[in-house]
Backbone as a chain_set.jsonl record, in Angstrom:
{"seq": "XXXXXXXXXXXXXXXXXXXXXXXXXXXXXXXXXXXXXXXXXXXXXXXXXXXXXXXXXXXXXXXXXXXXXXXXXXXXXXXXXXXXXXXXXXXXXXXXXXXXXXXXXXXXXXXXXXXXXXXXXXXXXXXXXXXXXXXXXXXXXXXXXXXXXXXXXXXXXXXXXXXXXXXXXXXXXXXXXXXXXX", "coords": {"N": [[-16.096, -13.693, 4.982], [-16.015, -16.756, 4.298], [-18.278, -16.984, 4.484], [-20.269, -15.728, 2.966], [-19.223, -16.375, 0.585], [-17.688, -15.06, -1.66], [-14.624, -14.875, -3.782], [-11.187, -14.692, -2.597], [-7.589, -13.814, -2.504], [-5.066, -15.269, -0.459], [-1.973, -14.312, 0.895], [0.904, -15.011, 2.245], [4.022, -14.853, 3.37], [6.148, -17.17, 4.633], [6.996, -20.216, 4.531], [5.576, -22.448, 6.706], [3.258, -20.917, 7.492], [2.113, -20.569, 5.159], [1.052, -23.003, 5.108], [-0.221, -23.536, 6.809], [-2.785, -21.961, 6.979], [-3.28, -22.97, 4.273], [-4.39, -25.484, 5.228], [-6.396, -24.794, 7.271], [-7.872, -23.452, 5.305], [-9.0, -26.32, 4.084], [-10.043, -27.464, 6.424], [-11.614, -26.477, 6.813], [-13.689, -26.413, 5.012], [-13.535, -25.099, 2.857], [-12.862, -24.815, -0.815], [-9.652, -24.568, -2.15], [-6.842, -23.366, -3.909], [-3.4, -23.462, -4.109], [-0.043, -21.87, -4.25], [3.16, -21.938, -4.252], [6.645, -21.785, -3.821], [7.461, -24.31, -4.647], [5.856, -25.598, -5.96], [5.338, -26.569, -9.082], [5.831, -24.94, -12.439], [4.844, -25.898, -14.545], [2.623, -26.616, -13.472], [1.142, -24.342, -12.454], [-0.112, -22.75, -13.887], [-2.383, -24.381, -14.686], [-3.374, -24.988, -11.857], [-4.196, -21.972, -11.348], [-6.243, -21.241, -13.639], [-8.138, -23.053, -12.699], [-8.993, -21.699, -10.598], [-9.813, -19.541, -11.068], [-11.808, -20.094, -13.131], [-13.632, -22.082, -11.605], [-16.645, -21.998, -9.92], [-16.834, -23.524, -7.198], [-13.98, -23.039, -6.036], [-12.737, -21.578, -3.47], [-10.538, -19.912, -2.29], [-7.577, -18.945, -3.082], [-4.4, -20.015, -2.032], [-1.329, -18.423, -1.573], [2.183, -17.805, -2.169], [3.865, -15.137, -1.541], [6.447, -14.128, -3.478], [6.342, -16.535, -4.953], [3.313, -16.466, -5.745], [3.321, -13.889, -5.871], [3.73, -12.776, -8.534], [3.36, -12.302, -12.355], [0.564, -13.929, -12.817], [-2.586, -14.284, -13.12], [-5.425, -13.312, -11.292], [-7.921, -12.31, -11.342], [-10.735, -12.903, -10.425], [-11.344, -12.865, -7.964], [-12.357, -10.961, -5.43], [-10.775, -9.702, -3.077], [-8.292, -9.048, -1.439], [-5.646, -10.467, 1.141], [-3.007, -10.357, 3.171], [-1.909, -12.318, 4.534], [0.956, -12.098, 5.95], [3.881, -9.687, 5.4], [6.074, -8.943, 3.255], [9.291, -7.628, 3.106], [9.869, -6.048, 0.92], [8.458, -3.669, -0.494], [7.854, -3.595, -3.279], [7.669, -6.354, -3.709], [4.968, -6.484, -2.535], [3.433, -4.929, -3.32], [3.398, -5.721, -6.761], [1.89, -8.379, -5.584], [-0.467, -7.948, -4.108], [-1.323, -6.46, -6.604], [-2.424, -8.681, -8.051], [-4.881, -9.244, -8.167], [-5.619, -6.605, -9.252], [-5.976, -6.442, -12.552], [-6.395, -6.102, -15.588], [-9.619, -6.973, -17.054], [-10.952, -7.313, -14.512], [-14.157, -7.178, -12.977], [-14.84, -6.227, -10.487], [-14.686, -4.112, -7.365], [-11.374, -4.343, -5.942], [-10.673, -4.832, -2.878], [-8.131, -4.535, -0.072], [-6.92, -6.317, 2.571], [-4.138, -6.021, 5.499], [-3.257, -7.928, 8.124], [-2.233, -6.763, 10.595], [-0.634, -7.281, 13.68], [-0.606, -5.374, 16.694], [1.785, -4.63, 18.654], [4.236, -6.704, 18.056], [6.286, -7.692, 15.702], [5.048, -6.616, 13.21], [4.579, -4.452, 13.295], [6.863, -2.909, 13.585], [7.648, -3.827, 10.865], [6.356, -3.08, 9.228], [6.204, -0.032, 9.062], [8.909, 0.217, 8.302], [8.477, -0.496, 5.226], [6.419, 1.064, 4.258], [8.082, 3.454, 4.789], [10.317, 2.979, 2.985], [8.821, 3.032, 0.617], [7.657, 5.919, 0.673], [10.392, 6.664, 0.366], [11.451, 5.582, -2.331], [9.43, 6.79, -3.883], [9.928, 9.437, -3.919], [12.092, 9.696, -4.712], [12.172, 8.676, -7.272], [10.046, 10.259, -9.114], [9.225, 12.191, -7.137], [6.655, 11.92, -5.659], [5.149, 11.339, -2.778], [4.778, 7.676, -2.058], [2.145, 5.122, -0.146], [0.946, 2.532, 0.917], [-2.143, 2.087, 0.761], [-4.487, 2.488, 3.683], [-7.444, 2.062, 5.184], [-8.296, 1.292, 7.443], [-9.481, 1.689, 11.026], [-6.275, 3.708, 12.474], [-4.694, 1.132, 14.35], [-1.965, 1.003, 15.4], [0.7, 1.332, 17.534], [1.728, 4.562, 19.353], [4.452, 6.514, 18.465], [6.25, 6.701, 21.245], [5.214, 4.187, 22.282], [5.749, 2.796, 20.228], [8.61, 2.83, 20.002], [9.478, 1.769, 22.256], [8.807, -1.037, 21.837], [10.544, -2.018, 19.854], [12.809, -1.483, 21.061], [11.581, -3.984, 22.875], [12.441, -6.297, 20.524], [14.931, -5.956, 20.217], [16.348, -6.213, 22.591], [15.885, -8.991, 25.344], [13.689, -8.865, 27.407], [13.041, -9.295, 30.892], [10.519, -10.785, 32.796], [9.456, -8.788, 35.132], [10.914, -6.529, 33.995], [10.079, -6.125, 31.625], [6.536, -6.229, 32.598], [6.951, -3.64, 33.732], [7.887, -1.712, 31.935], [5.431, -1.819, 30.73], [5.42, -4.262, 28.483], [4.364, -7.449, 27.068], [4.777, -10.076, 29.203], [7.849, -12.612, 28.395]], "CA": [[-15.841, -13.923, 3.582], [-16.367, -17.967, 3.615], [-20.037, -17.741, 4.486], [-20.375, -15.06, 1.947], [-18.921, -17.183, -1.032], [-16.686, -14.672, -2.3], [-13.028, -15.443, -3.717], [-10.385, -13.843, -1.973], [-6.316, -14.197, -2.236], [-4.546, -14.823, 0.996], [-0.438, -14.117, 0.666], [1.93, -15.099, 3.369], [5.495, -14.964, 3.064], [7.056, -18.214, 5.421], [5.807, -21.456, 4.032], [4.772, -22.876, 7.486], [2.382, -19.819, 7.436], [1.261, -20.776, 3.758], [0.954, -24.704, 5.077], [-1.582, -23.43, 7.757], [-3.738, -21.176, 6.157], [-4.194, -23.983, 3.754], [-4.856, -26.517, 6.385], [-7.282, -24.586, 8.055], [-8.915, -23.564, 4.853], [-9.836, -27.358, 4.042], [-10.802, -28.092, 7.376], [-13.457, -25.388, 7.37], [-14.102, -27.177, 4.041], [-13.36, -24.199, 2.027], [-11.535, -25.537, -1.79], [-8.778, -24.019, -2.513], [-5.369, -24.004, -4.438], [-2.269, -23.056, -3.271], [1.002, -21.808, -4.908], [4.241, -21.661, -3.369], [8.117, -21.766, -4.375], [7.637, -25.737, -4.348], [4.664, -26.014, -7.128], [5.666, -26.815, -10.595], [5.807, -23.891, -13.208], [3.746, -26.464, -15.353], [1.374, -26.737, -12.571], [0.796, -22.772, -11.706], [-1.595, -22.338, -15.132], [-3.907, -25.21, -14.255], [-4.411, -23.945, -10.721], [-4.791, -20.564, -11.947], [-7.425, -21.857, -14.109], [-8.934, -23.85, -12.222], [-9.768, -20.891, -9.516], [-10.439, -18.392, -12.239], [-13.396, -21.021, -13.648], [-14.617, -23.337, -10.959], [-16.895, -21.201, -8.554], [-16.18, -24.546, -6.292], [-12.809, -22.799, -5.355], [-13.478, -19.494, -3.053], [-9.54, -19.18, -1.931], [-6.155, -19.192, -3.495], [-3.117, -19.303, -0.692], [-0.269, -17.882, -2.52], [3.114, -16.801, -1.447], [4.07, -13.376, -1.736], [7.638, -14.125, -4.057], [5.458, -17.36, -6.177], [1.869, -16.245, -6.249], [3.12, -12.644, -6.29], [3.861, -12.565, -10.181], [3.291, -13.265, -13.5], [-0.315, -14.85, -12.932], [-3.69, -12.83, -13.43], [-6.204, -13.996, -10.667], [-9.027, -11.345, -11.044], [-11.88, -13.976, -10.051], [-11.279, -12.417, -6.688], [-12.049, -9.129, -5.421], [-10.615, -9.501, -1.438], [-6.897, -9.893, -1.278], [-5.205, -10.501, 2.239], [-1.68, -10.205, 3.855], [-1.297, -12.941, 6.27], [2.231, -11.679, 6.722], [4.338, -8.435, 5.189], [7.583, -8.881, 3.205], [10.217, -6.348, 3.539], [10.306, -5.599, -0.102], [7.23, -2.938, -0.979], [7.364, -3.872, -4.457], [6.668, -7.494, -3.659], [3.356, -6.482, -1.968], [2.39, -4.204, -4.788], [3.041, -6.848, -7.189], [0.822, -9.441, -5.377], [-1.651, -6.684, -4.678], [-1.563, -6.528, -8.65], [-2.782, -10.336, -9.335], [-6.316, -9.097, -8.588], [-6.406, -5.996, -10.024], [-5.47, -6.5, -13.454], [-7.375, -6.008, -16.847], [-10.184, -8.123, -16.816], [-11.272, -7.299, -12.879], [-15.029, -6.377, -12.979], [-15.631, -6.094, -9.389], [-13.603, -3.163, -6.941], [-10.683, -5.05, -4.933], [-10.272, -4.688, -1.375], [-6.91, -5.48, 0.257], [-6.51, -6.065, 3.804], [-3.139, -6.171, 5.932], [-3.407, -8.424, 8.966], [-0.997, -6.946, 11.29], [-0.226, -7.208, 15.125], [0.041, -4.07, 17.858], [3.494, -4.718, 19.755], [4.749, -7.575, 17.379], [7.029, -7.145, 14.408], [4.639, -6.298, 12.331], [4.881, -2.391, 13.425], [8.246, -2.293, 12.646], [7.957, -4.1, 8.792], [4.734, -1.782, 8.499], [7.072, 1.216, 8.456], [9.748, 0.224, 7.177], [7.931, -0.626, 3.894], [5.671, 2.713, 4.448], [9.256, 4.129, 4.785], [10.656, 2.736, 1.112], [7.702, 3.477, -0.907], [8.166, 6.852, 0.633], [11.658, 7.204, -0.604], [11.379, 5.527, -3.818], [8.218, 7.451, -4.547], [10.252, 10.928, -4.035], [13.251, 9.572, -5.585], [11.89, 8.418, -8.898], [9.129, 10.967, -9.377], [8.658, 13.586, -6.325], [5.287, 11.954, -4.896], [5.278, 10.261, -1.628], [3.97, 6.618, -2.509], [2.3, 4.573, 0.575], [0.192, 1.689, 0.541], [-3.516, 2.693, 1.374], [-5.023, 2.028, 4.783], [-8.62, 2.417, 5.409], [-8.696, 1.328, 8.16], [-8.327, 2.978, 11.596], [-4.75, 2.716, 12.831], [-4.318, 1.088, 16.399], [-0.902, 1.378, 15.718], [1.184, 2.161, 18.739], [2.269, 5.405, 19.536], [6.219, 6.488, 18.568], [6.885, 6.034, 22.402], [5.471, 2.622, 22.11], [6.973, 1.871, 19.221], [10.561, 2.336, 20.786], [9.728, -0.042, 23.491], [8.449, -3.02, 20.982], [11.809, -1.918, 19.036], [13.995, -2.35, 22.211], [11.663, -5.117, 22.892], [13.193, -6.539, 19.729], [16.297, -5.895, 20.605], [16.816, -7.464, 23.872], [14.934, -10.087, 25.743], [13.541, -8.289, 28.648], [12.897, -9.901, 32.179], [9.35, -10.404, 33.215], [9.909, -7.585, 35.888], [10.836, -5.639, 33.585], [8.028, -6.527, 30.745], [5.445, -5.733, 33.162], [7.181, -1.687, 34.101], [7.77, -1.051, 30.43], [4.256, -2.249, 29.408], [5.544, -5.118, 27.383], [3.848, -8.928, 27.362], [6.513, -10.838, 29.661], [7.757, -13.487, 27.749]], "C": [[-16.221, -15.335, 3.161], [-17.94, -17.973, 3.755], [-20.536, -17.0, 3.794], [-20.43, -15.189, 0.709], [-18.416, -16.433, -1.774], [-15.428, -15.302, -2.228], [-12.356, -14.725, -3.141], [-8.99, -14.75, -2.197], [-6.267, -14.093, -0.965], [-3.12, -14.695, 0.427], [-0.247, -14.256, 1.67], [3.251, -15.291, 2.852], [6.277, -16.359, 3.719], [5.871, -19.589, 5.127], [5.191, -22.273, 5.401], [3.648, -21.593, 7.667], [1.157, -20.373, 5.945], [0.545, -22.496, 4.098], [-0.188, -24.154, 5.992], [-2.523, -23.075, 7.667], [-4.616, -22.347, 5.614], [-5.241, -24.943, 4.013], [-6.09, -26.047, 6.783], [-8.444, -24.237, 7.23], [-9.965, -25.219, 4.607], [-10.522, -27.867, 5.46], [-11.773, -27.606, 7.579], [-14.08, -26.023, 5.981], [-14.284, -26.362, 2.821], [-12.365, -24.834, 0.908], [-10.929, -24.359, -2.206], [-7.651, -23.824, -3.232], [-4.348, -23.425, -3.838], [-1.087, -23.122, -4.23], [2.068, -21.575, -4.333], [5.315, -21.93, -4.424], [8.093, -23.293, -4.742], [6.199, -26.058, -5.5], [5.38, -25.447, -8.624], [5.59, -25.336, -11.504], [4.119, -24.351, -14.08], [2.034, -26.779, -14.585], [0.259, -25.616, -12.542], [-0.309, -22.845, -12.735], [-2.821, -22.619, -14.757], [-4.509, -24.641, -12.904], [-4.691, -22.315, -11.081], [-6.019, -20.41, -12.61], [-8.577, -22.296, -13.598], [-9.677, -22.731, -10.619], [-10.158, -19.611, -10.296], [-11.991, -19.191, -12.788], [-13.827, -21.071, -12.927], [-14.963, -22.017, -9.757], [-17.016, -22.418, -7.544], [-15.114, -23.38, -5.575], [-12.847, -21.381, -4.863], [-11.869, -19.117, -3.018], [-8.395, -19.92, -2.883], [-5.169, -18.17, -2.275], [-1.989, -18.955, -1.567], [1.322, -17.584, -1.72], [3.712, -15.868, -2.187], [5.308, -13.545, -3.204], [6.887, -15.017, -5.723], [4.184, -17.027, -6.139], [2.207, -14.911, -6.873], [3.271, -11.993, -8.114], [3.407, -13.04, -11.185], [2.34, -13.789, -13.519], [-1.558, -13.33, -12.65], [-5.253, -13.832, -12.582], [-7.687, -12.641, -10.382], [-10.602, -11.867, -10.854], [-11.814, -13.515, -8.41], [-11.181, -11.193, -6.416], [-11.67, -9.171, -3.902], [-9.211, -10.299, -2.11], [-6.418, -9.648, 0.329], [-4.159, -11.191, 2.204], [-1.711, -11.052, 5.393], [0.005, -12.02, 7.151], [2.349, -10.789, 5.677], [5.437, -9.22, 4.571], [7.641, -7.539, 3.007], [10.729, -5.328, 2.375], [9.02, -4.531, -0.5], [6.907, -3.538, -2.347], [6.839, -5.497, -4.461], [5.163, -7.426, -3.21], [2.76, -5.5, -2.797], [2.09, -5.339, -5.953], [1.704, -7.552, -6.842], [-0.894, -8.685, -5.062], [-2.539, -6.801, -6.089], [-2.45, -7.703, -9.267], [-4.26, -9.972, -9.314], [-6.617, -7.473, -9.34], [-5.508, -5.349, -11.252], [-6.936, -6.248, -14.516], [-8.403, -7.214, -16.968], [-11.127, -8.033, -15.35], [-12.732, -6.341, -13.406], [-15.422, -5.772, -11.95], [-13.997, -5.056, -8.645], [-12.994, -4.247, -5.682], [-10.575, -4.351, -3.78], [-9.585, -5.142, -0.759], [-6.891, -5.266, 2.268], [-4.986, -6.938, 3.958], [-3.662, -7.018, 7.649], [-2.47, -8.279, 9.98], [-0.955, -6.88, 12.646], [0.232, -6.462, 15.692], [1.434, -4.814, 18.546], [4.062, -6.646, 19.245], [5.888, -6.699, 16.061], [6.635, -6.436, 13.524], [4.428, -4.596, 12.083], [5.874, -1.888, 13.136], [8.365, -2.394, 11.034], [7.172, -3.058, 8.343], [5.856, -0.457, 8.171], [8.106, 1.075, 8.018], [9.326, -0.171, 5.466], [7.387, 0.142, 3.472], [7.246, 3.66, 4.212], [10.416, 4.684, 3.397], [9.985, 3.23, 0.237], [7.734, 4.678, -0.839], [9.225, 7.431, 0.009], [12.061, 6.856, -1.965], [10.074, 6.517, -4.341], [8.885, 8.946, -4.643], [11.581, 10.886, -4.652], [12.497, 9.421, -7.098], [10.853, 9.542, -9.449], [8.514, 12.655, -8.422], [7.432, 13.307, -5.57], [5.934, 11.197, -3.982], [4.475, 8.77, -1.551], [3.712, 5.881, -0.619], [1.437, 3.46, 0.214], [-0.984, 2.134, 1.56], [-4.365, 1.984, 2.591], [-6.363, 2.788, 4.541], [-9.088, 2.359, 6.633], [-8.964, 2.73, 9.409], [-7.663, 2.045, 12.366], [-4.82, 2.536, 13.953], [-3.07, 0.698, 16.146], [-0.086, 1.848, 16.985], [1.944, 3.865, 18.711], [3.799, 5.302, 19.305], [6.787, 5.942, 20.166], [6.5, 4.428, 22.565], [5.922, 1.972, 21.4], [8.338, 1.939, 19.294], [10.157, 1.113, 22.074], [9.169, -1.241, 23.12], [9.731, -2.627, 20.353], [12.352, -2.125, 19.848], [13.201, -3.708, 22.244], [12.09, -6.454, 21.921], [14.29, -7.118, 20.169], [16.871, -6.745, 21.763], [15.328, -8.401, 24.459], [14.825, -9.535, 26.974], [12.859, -9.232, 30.089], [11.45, -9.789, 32.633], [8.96, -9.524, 34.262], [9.934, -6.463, 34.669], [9.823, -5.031, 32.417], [7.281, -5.62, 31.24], [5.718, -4.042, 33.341], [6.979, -0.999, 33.067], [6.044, -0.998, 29.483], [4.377, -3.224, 28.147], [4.9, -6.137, 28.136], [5.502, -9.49, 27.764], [5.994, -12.063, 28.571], [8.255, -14.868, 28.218]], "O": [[-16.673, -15.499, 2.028], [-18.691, -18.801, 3.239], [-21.708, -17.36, 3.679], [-21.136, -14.628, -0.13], [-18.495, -16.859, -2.926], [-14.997, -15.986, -1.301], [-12.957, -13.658, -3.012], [-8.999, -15.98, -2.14], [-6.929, -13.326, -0.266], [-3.09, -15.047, -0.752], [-1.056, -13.742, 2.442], [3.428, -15.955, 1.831], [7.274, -16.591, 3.035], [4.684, -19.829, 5.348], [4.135, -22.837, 5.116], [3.149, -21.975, 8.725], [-0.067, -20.475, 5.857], [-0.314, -23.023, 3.39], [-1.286, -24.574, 5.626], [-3.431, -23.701, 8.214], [-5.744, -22.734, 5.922], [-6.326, -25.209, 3.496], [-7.008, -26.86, 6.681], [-9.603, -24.384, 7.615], [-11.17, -25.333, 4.834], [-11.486, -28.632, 5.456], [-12.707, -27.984, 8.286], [-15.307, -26.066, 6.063], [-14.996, -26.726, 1.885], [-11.29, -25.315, 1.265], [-11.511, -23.332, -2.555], [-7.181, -24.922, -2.934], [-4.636, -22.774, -2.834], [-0.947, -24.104, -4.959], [1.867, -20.613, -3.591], [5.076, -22.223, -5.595], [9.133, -23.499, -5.367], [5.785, -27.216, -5.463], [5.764, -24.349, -9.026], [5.073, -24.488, -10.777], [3.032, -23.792, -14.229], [0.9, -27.025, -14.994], [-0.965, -25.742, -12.579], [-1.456, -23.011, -12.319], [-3.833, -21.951, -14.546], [-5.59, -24.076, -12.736], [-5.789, -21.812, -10.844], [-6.826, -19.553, -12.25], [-9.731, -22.022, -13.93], [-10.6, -23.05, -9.87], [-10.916, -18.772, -9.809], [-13.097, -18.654, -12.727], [-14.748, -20.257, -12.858], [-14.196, -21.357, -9.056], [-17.651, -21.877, -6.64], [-15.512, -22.854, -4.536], [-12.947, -20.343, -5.516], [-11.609, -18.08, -3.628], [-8.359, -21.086, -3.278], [-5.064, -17.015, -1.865], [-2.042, -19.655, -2.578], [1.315, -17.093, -0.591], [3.995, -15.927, -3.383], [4.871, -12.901, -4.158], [6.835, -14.618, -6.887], [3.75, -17.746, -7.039], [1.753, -14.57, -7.965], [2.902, -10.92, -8.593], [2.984, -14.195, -11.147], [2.504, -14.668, -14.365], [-1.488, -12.163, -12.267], [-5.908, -14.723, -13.123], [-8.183, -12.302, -9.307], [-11.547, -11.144, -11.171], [-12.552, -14.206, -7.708], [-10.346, -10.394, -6.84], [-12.486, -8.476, -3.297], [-9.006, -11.316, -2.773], [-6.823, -8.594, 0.818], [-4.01, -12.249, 1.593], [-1.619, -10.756, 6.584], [0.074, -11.531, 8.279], [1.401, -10.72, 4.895], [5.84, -10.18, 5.227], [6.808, -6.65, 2.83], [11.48, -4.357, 2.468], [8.419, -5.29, -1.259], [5.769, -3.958, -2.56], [5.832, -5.86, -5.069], [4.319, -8.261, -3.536], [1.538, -5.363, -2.867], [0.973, -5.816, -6.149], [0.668, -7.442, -7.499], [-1.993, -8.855, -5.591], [-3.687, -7.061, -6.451], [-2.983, -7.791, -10.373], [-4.943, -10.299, -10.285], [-7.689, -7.218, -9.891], [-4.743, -4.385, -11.238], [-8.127, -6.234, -14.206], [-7.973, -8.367, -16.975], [-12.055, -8.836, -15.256], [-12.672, -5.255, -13.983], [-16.233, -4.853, -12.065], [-12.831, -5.113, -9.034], [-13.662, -4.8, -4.807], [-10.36, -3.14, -3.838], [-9.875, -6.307, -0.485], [-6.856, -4.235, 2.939], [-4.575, -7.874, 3.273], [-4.563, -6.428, 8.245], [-1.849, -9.26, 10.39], [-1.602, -5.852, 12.848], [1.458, -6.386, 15.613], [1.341, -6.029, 18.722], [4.192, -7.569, 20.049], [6.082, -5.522, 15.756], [7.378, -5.656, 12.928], [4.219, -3.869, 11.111], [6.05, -0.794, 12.599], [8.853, -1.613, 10.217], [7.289, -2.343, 7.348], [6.171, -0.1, 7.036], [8.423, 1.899, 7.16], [10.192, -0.002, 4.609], [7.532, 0.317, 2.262], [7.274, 4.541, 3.353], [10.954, 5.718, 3.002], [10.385, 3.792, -0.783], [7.834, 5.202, -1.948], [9.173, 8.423, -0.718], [12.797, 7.545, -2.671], [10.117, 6.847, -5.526], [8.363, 9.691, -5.473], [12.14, 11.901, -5.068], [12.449, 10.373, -7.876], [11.033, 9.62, -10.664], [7.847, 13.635, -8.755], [7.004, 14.202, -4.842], [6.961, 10.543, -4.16], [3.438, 8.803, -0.887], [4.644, 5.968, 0.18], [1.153, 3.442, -0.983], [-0.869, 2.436, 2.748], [-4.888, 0.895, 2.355], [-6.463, 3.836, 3.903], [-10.014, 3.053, 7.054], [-8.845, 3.944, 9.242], [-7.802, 0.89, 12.767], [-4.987, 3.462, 14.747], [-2.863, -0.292, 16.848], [-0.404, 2.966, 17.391], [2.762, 4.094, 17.82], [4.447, 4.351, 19.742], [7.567, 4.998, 20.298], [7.32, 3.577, 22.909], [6.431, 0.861, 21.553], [9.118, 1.186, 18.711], [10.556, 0.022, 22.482], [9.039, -2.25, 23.813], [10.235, -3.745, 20.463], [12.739, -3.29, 19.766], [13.804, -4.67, 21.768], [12.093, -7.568, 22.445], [14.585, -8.285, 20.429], [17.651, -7.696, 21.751], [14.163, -8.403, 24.06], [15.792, -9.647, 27.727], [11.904, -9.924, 29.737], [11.09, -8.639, 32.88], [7.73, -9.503, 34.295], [9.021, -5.655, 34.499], [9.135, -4.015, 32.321], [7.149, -4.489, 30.772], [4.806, -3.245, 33.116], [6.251, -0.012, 32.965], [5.636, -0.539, 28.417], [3.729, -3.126, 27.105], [4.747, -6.093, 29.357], [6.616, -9.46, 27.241], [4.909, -12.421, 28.113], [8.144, -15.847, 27.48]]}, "num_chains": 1, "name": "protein.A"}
């Protein structure tokens, strides 16, 4: 995407997550802006602006709670999910900032998530919600659209990253179960 020169959102949810991103975009020398819980109200416009105009600026880092609302960033057709929150409607929301009225080009969202990490458990539990609000409020089953393909673990592996969760297993035992000792 940077040697391409398209814009793209990134979203992360944990501000050392949003501090690194950033970091690593200027060091690749990519300009960028960045919005978080900790940037001014009076601020948010101008950077909004200022990555909606200036083709200078390819990325806006955002976080999921303060980028995710209220702002209309359709100067970007690639949005990406560093991290997952636990709320579905926050990641529809932020989803939303690129494709709003105004968006000429078709968005493409990727999820960045990790086999036998957490991220298999938030994945369904958020797959899980949109499910049950989608058949509560209306009768459809709502999910958020994968294209990819899933290397998801299997249900039996996904109980033994869920115990591994749960307890802190013994590098002995790591290795029997098929988990990374830790």
């Amino acid at each position: 995407m940077i040697e391409e020169g398209c814009k793209f959102l990134i979203f992360a949810h944990h501000q050392p997550m949003i501090d690194a991103i950033e970091k690593h975009l200027l060091k690749k020398k990519v300009k960028c802006i960045k919005i978080d819980g900790k940037t001014p109200l009076t601020t948010r416009q101008t950077l909004v602006t200022d990555f909606q105009n200036n083709d200078d600026v390819k990325a806006a880092v955002l976080s999921i709670k303060a980028g995710g609302y209220g702002i209309t960033l359709t100067a970007a057709s690639t949005v990406i999910f560093a991290e997952l929150s636990w709320t579905p409607g926050d990641i529809i929301q932020a989803e939303d900032r690129a494709h709003r009225i105004g968006q000429v080009s078709s968005v493409n969202v990727y999820y960045l998530l990790s086999n036998g990490t957490i991220d298999d458990l938030m994945w369904d539990v958020v797959q899980g919600k949109l499910e049950n609000l989608g058949q509560m409020l209306d009768g459809q089953e709502k999910t958020l659209e994968v294209s990819q393909r899933d290397c998801r673990p299997s249900p039996s592996k996904k109980q033994k990253t869920l115990v591994g969760f749960l307890k802190r297993p013994s590098a002995s035992t790591s290795a029997e179960e098929g988990m990374p000792s830790t």
